[in-house]
DRENDO-1510 file (C-alpha; in Angstrom, 1 decimal, always signed):
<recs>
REC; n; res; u; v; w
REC; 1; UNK; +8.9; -2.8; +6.1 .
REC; 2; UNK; +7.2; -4.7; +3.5 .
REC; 3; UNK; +5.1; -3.7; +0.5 .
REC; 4; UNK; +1.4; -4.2; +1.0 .
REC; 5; UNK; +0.3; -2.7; -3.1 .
REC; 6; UNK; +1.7; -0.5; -5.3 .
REC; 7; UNK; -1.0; +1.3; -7.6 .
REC; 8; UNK; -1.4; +5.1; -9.4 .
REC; 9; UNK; -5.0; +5.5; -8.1 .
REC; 10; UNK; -4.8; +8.4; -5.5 .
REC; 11; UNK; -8.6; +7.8; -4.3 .
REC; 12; UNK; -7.0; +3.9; -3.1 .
REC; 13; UNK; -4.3; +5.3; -1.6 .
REC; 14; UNK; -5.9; +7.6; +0.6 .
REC; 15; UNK; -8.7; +4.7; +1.5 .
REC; 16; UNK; -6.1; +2.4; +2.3 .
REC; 17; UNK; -4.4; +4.7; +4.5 .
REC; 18; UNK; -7.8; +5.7; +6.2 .
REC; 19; UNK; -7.8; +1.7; +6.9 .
REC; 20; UNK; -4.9; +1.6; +7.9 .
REC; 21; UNK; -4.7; +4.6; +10.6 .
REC; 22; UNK; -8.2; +3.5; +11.7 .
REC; 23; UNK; -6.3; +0.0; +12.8 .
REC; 24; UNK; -3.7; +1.7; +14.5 .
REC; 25; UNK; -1.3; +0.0; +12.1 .
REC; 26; UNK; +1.9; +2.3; +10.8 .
REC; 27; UNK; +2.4; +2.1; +7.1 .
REC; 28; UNK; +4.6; +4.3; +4.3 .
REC; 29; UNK; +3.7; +5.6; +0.9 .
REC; 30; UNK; +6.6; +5.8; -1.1 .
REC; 31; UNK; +7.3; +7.3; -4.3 .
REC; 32; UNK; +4.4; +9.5; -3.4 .
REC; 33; UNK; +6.8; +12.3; -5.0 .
REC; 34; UNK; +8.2; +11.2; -7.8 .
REC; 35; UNK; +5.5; +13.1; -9.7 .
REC; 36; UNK; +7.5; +15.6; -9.6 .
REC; 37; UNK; +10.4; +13.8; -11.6 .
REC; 38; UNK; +7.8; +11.8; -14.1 .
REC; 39; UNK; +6.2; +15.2; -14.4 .
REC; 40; UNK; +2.6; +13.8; -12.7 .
REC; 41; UNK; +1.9; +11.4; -15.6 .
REC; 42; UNK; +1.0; +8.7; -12.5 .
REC; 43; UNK; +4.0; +6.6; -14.7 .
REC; 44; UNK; +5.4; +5.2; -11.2 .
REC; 45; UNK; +3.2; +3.4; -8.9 .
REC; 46; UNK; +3.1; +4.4; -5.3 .
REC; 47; UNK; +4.0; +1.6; -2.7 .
REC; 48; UNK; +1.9; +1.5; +0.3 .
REC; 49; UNK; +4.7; -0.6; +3.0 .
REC; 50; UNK; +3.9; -1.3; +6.4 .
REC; 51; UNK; +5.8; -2.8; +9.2 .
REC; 52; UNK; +7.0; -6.2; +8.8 .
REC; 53; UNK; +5.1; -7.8; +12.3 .
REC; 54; UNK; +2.0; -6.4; +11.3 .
REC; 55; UNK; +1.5; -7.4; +7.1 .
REC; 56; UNK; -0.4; -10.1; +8.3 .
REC; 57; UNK; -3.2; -7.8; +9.4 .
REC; 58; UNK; -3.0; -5.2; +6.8 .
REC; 59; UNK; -3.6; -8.0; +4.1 .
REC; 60; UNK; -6.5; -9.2; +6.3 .
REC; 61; UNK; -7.8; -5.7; +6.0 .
REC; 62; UNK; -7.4; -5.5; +2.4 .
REC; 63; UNK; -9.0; -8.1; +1.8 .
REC; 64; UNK; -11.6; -7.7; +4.1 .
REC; 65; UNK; -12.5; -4.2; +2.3 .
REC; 66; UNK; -12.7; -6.4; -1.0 .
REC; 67; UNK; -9.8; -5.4; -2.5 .
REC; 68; UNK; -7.7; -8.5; -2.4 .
REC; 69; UNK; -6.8; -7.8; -6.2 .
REC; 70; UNK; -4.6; -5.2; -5.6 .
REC; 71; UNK; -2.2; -7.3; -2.6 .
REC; 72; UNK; +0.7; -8.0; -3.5 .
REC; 73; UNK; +2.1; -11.3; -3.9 .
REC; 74; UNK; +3.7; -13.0; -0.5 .
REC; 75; UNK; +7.2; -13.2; +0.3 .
REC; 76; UNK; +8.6; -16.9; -0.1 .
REC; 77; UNK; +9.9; -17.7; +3.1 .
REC; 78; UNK; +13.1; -18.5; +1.9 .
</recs>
């Protein structure tokens, strides 16, 4: 898997998973709970990943829904 964003916002997250489900593409938040360990000061930024053959798409998506900010940079190929 690779990492499409990281960010705190909860209201992103759940919109980019909406986008995401809509395409039919599978995708994982992690550190959704380490909340509990930071004690929900939204200190650690979730990572949205998604599977490796289809990054290309969820970035197209991302951007397409204007928030091309938020992508992470792209792996070098090397």
């Amino acid at each position: 898997m690779e990492e499409l964003l990281r960010t705190n916002d909860p209201v992103l997250i759940s919109f980019l998973e909406s986008i995401l489900e809509e395409a039919g593409i599978k995708h994982f938040v992690a550190d959704g709970n380490m909340s509990i360990m930071e004690g929900s000061l939204a200190m650690i930024p979730r990572r949205i990943l998604v599977d490796s053959d289809q990054i290309h798409k969820a970035r197209s998506l991302v951007r397409d829904a204007g928030l091309e900010h938020e992508l992470r940079p792209v792996k070098d190929a090397n």
